[in-house]
Structure formats: C-alpha cells, structure tokens
Backbone as JSON Lines, residues from 0, in Angstrom:
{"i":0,"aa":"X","n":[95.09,75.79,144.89],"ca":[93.95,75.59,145.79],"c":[93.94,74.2,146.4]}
{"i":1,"aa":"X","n":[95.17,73.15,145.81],"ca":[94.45,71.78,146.21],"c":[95.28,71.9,147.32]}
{"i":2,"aa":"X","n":[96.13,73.1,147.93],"ca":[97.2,72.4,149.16],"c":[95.95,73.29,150.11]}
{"i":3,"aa":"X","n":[95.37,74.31,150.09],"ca":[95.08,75.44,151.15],"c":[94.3,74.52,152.21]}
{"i":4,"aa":"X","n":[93.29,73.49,152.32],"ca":[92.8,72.34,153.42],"c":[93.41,71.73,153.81]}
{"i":5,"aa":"X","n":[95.27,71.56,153.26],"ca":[96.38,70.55,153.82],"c":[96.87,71.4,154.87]}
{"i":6,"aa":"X","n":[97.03,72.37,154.98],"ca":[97.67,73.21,155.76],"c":[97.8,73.35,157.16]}
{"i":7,"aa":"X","n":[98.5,72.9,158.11],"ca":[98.47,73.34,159.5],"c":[98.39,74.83,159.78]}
{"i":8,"aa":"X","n":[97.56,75.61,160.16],"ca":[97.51,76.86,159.99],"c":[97.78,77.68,161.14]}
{"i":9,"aa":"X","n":[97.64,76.46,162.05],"ca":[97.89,77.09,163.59],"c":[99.96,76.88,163.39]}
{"i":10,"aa":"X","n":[100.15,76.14,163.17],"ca":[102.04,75.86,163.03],"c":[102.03,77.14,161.88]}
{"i":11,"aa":"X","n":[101.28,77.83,160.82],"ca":[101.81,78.92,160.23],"c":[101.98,80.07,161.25]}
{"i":12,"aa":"X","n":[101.1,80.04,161.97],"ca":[100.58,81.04,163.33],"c":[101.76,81.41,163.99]}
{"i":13,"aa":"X","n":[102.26,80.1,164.41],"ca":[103.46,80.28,165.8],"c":[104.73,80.51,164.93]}
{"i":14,"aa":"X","n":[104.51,79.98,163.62],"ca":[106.15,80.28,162.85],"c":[106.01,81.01,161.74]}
{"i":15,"aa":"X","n":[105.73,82.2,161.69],"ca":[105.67,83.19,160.8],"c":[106.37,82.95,160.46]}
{"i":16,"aa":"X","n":[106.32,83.29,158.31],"ca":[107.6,83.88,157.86],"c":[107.04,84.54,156.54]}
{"i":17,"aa":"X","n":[107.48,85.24,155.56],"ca":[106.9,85.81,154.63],"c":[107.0,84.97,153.43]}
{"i":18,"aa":"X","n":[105.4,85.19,153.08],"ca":[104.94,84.4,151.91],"c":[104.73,85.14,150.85]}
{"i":19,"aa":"X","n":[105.44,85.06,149.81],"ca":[105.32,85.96,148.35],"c":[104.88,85.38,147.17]}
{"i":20,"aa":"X","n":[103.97,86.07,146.6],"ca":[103.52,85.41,145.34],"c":[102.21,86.22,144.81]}
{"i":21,"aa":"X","n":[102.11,85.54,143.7],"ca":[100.79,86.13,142.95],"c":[100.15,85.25,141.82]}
{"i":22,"aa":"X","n":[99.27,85.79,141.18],"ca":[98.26,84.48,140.54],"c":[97.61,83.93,140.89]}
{"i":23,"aa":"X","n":[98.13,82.06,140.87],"ca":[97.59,81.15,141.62],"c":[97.87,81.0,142.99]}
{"i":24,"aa":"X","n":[98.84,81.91,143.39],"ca":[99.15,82.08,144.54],"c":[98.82,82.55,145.73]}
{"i":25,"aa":"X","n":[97.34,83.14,144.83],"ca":[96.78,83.81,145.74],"c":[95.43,83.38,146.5]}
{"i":26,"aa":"X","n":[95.35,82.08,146.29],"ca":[94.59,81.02,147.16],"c":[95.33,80.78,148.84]}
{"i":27,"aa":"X","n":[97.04,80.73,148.17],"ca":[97.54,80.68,149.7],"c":[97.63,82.21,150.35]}
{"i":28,"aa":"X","n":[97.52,83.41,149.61],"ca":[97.77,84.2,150.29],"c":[96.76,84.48,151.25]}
{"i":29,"aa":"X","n":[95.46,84.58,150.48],"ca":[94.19,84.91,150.68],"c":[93.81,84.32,151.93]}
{"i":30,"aa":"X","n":[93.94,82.55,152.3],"ca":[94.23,81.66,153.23],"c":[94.85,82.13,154.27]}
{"i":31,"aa":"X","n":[95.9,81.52,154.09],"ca":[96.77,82.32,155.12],"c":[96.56,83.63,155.86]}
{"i":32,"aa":"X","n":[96.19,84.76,155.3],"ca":[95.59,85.69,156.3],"c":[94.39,85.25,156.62]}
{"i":33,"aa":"X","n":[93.77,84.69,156.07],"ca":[92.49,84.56,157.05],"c":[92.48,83.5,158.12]}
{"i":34,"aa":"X","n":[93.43,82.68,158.03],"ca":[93.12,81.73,159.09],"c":[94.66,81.9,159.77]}
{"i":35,"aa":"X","n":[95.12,82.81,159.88],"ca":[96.39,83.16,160.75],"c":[96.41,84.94,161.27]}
{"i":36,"aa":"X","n":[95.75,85.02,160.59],"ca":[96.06,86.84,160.24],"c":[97.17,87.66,160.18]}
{"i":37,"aa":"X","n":[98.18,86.72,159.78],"ca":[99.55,87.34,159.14],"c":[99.5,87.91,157.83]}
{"i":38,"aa":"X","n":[100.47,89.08,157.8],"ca":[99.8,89.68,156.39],"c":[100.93,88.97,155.47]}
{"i":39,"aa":"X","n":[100.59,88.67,154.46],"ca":[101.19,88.23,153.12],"c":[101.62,88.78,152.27]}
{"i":40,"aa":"X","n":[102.42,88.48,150.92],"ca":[102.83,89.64,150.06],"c":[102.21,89.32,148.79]}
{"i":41,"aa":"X","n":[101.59,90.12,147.74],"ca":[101.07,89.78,146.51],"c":[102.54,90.24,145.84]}
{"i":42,"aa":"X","n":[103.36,89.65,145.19],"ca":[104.38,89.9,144.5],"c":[104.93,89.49,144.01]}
{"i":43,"aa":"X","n":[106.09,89.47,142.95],"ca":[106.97,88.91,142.28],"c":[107.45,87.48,142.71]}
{"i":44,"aa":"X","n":[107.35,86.09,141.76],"ca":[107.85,85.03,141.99],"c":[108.7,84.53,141.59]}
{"i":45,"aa":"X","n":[109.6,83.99,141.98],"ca":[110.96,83.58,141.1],"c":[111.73,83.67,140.04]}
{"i":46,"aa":"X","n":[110.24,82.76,139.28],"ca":[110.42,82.75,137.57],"c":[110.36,84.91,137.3]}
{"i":47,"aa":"X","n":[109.76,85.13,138.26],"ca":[109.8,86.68,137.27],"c":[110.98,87.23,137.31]}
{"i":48,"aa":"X","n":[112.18,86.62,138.15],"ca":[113.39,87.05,138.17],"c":[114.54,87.27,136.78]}
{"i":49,"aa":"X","n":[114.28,88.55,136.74],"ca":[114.77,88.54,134.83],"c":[115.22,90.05,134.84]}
{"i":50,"aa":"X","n":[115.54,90.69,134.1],"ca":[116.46,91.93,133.93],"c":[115.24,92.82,133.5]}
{"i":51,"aa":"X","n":[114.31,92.61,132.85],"ca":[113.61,93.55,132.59],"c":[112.66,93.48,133.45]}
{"i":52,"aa":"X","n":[112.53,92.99,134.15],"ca":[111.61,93.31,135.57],"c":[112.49,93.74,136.94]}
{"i":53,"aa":"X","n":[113.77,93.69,136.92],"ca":[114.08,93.64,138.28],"c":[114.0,94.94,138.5]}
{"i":54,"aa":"X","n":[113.38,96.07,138.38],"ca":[112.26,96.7,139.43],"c":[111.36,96.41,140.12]}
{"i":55,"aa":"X","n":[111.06,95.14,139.93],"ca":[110.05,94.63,140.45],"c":[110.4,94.13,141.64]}
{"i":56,"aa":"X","n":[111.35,93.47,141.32],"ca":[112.72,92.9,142.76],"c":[113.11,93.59,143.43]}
{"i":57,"aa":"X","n":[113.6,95.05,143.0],"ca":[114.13,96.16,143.91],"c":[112.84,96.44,144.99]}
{"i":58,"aa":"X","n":[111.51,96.89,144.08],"ca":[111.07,97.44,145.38],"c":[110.31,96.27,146.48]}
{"i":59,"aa":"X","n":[110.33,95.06,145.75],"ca":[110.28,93.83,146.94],"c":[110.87,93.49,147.82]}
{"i":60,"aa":"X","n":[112.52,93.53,147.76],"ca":[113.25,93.66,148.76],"c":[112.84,94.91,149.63]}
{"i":61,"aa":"X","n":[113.15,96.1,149.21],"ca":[113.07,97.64,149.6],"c":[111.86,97.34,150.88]}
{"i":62,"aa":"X","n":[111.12,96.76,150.19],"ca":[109.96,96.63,151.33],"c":[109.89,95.03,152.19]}
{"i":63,"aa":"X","n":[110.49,94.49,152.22],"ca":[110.61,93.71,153.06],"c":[111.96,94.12,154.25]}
{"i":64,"aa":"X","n":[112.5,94.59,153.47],"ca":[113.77,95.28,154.24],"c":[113.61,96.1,155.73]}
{"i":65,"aa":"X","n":[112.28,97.18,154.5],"ca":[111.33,98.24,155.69],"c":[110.25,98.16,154.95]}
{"i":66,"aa":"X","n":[109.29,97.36,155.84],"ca":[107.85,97.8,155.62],"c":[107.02,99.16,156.33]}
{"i":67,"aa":"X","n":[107.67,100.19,155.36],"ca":[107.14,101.4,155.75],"c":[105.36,101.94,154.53]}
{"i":68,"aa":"X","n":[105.05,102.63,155.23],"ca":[104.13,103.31,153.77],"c":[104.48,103.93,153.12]}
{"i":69,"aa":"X","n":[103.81,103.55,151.91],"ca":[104.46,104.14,150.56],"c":[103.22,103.88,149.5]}
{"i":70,"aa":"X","n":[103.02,104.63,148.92],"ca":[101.93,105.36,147.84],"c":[102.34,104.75,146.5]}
{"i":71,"aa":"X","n":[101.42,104.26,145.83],"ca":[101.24,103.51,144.57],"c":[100.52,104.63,143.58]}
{"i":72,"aa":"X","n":[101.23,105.02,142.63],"ca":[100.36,106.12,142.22],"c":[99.23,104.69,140.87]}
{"i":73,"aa":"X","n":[98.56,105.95,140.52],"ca":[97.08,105.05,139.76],"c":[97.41,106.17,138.46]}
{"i":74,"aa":"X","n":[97.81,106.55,138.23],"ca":[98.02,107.89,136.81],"c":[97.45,107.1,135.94]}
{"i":75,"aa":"X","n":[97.33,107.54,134.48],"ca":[96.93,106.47,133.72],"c":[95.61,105.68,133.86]}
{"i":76,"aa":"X","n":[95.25,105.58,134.48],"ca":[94.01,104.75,135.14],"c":[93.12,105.44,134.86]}
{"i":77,"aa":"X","n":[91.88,104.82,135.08],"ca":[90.49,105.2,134.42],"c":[89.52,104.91,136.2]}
{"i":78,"aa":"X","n":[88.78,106.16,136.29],"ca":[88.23,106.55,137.24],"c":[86.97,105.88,137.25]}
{"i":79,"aa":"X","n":[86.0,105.19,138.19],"ca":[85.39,104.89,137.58],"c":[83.84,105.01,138.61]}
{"i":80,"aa":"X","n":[84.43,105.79,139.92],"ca":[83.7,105.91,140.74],"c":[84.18,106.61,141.98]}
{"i":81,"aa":"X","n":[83.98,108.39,141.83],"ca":[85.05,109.09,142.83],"c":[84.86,108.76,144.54]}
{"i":82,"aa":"X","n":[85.81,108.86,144.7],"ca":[85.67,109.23,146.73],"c":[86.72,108.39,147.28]}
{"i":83,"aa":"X","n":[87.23,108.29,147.89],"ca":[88.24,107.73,149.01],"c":[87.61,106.57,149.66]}
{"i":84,"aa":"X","n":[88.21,105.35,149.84],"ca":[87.91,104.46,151.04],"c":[89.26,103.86,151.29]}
{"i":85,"aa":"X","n":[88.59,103.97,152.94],"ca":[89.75,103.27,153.74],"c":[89.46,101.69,154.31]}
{"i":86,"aa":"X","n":[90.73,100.54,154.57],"ca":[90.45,99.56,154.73],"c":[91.28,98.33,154.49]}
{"i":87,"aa":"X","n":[91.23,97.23,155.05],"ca":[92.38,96.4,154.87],"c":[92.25,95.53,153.65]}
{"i":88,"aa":"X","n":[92.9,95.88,153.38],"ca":[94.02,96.02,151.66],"c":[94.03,94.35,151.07]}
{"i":89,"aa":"X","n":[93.43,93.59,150.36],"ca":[92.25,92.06,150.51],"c":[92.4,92.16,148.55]}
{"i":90,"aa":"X","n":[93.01,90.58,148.1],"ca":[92.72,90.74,146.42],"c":[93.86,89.88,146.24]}
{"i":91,"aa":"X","n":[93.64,90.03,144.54],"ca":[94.42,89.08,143.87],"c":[94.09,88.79,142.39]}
{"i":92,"aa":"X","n":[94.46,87.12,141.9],"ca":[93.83,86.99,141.1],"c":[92.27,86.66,141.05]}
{"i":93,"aa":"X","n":[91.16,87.45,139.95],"ca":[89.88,87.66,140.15],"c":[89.33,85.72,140.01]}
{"i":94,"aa":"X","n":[90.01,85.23,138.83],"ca":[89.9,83.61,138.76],"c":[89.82,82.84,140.51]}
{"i":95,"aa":"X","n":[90.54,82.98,141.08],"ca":[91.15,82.31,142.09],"c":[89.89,82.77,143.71]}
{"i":96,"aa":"X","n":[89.99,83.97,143.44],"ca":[89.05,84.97,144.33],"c":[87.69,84.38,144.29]}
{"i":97,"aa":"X","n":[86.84,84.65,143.3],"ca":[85.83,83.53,143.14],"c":[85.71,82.21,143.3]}
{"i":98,"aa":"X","n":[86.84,81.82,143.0],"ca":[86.74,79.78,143.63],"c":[86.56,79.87,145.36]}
{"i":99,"aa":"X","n":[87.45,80.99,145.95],"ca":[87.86,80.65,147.24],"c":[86.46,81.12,148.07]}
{"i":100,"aa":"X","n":[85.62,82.04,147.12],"ca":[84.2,82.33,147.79],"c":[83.33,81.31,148.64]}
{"i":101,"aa":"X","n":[82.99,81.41,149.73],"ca":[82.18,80.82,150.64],"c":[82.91,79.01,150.56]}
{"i":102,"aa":"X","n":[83.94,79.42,150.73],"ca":[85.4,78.34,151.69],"c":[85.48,79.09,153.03]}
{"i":103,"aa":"X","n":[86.14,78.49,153.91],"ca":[86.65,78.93,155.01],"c":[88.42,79.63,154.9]}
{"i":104,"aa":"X","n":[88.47,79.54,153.43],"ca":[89.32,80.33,153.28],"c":[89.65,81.84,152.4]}
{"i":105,"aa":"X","n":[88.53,82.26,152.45],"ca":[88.59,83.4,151.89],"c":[87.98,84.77,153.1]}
{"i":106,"aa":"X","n":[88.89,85.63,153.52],"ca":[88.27,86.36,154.03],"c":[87.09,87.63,154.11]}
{"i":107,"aa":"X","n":[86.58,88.12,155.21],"ca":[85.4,88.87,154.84],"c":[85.7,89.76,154.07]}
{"i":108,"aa":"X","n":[84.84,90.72,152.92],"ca":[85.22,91.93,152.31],"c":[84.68,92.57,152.78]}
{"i":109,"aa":"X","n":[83.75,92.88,154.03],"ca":[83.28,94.05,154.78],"c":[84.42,95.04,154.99]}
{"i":110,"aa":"X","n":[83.95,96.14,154.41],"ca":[84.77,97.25,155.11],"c":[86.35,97.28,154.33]}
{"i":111,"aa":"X","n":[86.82,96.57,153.29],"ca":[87.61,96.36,152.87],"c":[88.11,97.15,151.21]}
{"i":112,"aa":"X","n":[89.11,97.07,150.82],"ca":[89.78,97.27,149.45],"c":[90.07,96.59,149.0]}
{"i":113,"aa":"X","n":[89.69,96.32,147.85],"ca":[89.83,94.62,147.5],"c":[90.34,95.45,145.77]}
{"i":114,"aa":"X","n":[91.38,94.45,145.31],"ca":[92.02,95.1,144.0],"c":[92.27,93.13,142.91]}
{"i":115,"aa":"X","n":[91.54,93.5,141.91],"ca":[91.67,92.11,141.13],"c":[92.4,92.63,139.64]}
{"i":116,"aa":"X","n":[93.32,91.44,139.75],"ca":[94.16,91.26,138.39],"c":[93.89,89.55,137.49]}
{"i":117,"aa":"X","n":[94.05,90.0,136.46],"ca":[93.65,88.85,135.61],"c":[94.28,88.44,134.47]}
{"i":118,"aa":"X","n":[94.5,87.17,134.06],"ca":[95.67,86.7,132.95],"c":[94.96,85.81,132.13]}
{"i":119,"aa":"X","n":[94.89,86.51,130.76],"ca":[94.18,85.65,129.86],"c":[92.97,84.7,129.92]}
{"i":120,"aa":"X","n":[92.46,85.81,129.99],"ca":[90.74,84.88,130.32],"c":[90.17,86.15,129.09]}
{"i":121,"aa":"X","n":[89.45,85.53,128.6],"ca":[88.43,85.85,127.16],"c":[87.48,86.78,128.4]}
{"i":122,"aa":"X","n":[87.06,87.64,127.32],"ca":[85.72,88.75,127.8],"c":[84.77,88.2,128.65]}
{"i":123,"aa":"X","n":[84.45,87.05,127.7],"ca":[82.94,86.31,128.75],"c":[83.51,85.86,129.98]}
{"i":124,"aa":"X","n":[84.33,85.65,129.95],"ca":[84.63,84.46,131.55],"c":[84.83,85.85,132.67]}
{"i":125,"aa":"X","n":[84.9,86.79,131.84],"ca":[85.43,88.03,133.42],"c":[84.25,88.6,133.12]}
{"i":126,"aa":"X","n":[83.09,88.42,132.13],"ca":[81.91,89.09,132.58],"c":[81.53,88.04,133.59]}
{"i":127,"aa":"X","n":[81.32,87.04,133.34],"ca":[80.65,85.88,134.09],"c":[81.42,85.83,135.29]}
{"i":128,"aa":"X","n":[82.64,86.1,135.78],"ca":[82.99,86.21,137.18],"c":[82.85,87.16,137.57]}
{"i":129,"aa":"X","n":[82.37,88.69,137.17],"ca":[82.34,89.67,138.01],"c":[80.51,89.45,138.26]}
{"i":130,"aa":"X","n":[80.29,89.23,137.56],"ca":[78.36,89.03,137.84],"c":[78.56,88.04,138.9]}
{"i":131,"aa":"X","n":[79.01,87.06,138.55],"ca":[78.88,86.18,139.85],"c":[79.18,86.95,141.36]}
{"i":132,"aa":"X","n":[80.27,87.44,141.12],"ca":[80.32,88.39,142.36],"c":[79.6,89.08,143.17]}
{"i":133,"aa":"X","n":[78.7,89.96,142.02],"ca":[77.85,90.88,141.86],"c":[76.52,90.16,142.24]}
{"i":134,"aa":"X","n":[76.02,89.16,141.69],"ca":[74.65,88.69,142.21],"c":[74.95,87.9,143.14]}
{"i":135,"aa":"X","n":[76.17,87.46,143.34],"ca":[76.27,86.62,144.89],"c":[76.22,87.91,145.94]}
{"i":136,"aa":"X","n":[75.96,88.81,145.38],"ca":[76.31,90.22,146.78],"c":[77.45,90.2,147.41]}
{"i":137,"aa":"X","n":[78.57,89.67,146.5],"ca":[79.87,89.13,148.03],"c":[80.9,90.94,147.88]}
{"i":138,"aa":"X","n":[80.37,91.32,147.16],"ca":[81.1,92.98,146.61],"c":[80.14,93.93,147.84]}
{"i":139,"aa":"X","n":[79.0,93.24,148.32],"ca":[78.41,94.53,149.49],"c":[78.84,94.42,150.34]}
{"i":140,"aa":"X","n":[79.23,95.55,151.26],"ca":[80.05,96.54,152.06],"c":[81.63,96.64,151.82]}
{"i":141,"aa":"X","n":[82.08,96.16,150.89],"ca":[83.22,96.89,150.44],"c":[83.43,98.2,150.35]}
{"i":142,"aa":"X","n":[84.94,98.65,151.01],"ca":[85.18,100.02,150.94],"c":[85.84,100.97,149.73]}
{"i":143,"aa":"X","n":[85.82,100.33,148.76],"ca":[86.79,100.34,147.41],"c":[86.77,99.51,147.27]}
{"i":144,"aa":"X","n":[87.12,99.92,145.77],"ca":[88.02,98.86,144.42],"c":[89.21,99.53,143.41]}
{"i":145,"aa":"X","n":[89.96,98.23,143.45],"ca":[90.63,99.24,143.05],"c":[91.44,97.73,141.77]}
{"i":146,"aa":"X","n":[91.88,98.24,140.52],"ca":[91.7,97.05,139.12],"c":[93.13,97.56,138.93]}
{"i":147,"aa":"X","n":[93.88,96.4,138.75],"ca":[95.06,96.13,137.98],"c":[95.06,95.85,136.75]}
{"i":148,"aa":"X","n":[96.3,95.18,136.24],"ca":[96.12,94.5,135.07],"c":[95.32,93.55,134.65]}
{"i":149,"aa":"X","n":[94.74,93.37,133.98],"ca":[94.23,92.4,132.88],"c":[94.82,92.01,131.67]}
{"i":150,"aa":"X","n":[96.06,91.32,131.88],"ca":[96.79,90.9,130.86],"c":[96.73,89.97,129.84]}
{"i":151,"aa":"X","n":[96.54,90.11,128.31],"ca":[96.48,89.13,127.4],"c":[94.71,88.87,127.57]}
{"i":152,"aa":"X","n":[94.39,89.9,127.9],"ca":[92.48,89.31,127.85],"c":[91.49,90.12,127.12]}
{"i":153,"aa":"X","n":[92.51,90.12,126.11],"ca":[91.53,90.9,124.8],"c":[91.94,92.36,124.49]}
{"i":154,"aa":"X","n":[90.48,92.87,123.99],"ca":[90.94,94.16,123.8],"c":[90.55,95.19,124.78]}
{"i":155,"aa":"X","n":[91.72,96.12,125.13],"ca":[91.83,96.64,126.75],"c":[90.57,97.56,126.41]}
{"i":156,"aa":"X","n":[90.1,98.26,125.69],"ca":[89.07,99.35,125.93],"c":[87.44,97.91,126.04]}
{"i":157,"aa":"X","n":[87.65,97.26,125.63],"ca":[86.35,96.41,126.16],"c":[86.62,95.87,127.22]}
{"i":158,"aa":"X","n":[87.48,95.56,127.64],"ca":[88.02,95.03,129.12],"c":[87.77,96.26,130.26]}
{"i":159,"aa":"X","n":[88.02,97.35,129.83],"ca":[87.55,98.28,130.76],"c":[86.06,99.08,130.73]}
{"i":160,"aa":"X","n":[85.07,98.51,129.45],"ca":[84.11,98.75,129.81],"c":[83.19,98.16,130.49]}
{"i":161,"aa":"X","n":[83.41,96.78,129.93],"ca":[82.93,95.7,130.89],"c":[83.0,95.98,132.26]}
{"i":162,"aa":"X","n":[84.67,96.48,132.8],"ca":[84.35,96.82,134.4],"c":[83.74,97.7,134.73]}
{"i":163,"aa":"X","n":[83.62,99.05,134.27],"ca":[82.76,99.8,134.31],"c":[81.72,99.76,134.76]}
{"i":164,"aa":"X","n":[80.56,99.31,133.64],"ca":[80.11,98.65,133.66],"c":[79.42,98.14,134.91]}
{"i":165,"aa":"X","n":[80.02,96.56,134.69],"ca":[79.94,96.03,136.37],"c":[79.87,96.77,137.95]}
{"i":166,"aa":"X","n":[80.76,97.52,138.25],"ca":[81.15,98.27,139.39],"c":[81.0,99.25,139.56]}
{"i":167,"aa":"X","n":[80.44,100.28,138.05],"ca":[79.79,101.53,138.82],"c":[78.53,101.77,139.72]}
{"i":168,"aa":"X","n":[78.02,100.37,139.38],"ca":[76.17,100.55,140.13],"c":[76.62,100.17,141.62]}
{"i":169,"aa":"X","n":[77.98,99.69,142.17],"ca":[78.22,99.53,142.98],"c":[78.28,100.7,144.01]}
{"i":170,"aa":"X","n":[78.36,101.86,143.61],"ca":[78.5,103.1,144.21],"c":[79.34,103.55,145.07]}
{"i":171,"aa":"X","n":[81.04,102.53,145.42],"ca":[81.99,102.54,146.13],"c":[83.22,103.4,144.95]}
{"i":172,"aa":"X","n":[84.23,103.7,145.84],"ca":[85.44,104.63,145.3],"c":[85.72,103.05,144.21]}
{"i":173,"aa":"X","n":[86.4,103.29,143.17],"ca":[86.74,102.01,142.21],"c":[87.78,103.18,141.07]}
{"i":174,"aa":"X","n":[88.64,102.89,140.62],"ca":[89.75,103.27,139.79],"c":[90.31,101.79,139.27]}
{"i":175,"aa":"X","n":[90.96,101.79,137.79],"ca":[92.15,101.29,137.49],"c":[93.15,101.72,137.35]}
{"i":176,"aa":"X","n":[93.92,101.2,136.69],"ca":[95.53,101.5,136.86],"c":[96.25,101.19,137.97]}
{"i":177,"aa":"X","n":[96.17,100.4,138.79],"ca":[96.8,99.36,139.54],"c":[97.93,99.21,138.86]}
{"i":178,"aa":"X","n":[99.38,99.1,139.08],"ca":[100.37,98.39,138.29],"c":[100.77,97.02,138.62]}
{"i":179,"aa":"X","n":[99.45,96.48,139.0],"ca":[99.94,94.55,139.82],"c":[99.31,93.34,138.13]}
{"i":180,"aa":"X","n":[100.17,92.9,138.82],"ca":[99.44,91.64,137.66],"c":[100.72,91.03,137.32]}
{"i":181,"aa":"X","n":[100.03,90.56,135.65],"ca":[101.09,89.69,134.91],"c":[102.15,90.29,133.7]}
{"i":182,"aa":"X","n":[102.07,92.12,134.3],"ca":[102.57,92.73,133.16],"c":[103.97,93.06,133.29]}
{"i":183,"aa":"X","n":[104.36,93.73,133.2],"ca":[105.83,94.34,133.7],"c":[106.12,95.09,134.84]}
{"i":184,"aa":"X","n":[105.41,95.25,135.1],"ca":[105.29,96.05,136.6],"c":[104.43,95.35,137.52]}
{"i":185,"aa":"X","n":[104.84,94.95,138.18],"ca":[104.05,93.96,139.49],"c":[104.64,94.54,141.0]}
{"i":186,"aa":"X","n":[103.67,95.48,141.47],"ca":[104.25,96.34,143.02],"c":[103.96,95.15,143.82]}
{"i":187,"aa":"X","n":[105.0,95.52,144.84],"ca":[104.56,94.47,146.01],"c":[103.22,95.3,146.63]}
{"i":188,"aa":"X","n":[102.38,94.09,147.23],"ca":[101.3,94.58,147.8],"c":[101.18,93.82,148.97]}
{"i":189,"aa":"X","n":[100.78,94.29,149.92],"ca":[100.84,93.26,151.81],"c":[99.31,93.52,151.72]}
{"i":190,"aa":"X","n":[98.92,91.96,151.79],"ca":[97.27,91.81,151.85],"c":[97.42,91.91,153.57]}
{"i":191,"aa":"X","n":[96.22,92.42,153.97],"ca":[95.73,92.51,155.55],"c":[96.24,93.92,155.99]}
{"i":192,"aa":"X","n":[97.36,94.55,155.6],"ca":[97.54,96.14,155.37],"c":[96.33,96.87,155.41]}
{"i":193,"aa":"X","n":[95.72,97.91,156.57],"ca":[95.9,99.17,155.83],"c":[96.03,99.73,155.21]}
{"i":194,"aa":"X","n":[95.25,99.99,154.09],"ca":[95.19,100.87,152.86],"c":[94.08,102.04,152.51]}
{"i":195,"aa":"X","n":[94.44,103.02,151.44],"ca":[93.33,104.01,151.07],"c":[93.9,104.27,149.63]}
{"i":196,"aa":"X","n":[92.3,103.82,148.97],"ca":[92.16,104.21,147.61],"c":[91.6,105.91,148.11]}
{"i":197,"aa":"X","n":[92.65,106.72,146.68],"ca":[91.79,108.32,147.0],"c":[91.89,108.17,145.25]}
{"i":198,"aa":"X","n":[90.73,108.45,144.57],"ca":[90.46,108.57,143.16],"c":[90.78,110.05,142.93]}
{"i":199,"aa":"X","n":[90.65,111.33,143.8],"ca":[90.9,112.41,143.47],"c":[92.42,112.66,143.12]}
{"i":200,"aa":"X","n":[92.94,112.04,143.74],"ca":[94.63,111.9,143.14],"c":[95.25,110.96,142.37]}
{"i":201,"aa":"X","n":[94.23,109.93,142.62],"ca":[94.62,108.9,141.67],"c":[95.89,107.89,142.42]}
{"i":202,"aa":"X","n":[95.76,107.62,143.64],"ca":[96.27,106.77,144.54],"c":[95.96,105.48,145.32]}
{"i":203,"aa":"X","n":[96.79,104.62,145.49],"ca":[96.89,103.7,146.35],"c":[97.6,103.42,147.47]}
{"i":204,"aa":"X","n":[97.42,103.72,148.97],"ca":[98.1,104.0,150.04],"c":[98.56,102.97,151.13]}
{"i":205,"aa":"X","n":[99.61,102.71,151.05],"ca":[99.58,101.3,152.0],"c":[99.99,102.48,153.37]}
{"i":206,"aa":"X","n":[98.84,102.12,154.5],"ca":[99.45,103.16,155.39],"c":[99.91,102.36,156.74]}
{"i":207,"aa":"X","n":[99.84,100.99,157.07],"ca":[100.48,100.42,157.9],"c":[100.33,98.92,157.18]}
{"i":208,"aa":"X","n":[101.52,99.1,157.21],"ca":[101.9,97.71,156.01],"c":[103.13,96.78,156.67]}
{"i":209,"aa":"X","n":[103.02,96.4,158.25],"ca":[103.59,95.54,159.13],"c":[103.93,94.45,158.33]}
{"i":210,"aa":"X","n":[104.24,93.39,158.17],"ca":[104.24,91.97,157.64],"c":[104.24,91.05,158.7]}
{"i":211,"aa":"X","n":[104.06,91.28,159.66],"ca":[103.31,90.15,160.58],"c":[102.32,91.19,161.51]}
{"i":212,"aa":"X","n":[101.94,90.34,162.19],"ca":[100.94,91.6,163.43],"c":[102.3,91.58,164.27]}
C-alpha cells in the first residue's frame, strides 16, 4: 500500500502491461484498475513457482496466452445465498480490501462480484473486518459474492460460519469454494472482467476476460 500514491497512473495508462499477483498485491491490483481501467491479474507470484503448484502456472500462462472464458467450478463449496449475479469481477485479499476503503484507490462495488481470500488472521480480526464492511454499507449494491480460501485462519467450519453469518442478511447470490488464495490452488482471476456467479451450478464465469480494454 505504501507505493499505490507513488504511482504515475496516467504513464500506467499509455503503457500497459500485465500485472500479476495476489495478497498484498492486491492494493496494486485493485489501484491500478481503478485509476487506469486496465484489467489486472489476481494470481500466482514468483515465489509460488514450485512443482507442486505448477498448475497454477499452467493455467496462468494458458490464459495470458488466450484470454478466453472459462468457468471456475465452486463444487465443494458451501452455498450460502442462491441466485446468479452478473458483474465486473472486483476482490482480493479481505485485509488489504478494507484498508483501501474510501482511498481513491479502491474501486466502486456497485453492481459488482467481489470474491475475498484471507491468510492467517485469527476469527476475531475477519469478524471485525467483515462487520466493518457491513456497517460501513460498502457491501450495498453488490451483485454477488463469491469466498475463497481462508488459509491457516483457524478452524474452517467456524470460519465458514462466521461468513455465513455475516453475508446471508445481505440477500445477494454468495457461495464458497473459490479455489484462489494462499492454498494450493490459486486460479488466475482478471479483476475488471466480466463475470457471473450462478450458485445453482456452483460456478464462477469469467465471460469477457480481455486483459487490457
């Protein structure tokens, strides 16, 4: 977060190029589309370059290669509020997401799909950031949600009631089972994309997933 106000954003503008990352990384991603509106990649970083992830590498290339659409299935995942929404495809880490709130660098979630992953943060700190969310109202008019991993942050059946919880009074489409995060499976994801959560199938749809405009 301490580079995203250093940034010439208009020189990102005229010289596109693709920015990959996730975590803390997602202060610049988040940035960067909003004050360029180039879409970005939530994905695999360097250090994850290792043998038991390089699926993770395959389908990062695969899709930078051709950014075509392609369907993220949600199997496994826990439903948590049925119906479909459509909308440009906005998220990251949930830590990072909340700092960047009411900056000039976080973009609107009107009308949007917004999907949060999280790495070792204790129960209270992700109750206390999703309330914050929640009583800041910054979750109204969102078009979906849609929850990845929560890695190393306790125990997963309280981790998913807590969201529960939180986001059913929201009354938007919301599922987990995301396969993004800090686990072994990290999909590439193009924030500013076109996307549709459908809970009846248990999907995530990147349906125009350009990497620049």
């Amino acid at each position: 977060m301490r580079l995203i106000d250093k940034i010439d954003y208009q020189l990102v503008r005229q010289n596109p190029k693709i920015l990959v990352g996730y975590s803390d990384i997602t202060a610049l991603l988040m940035a960067i589309y909003e004050n360029t509106a180039l879409v970005t990649l939530h994905a695999p970083v360097v250090k994850d370059f290792v043998l038991e992830k390089k699926e993770n590498w395959k389908k990062l290339l695969k899709f930078i290669l051709n950014p075509g659409p392609f369907d993220i299935s949600l199997k496994g995942g826990m439903i948590i509020t049925n119906g479909k929404a459509r909308g440009p495809l906005i998220g990251g880490n949930l830590s990072l997401i909340c700092h960047l709130l009411n900056t000039p660098y976080s973009p609107s979630f009107e009308g949007c799909v917004l999907f949060l992953e999280e790495y070792r943060e204790p129960l209270y700190r992700i109750d206390r950031m999703l309330t914050y969310l929640i009583i800041g109202q910054h979750l109204n008019g969102l078009a979906g949600i849609v929850i990845g991993d929560f890695e190393d942050c306790g125990d997963q059946f309280k981790v998913n009631e807590l969201i529960k919880e939180k986001l059913l009074p929201l009354s938007i489409p919301c599922a987990t089972g995301l396969p993004v995060g800090h686990g072994s499976i990290n999909q590439t994801l193009p924030i500013g994309a076109l996307a549709e959560l459908d809970t009846d199938i248990m999907s995530l749809s990147i349906l125009k997933p350009a990497i620049t405009e």
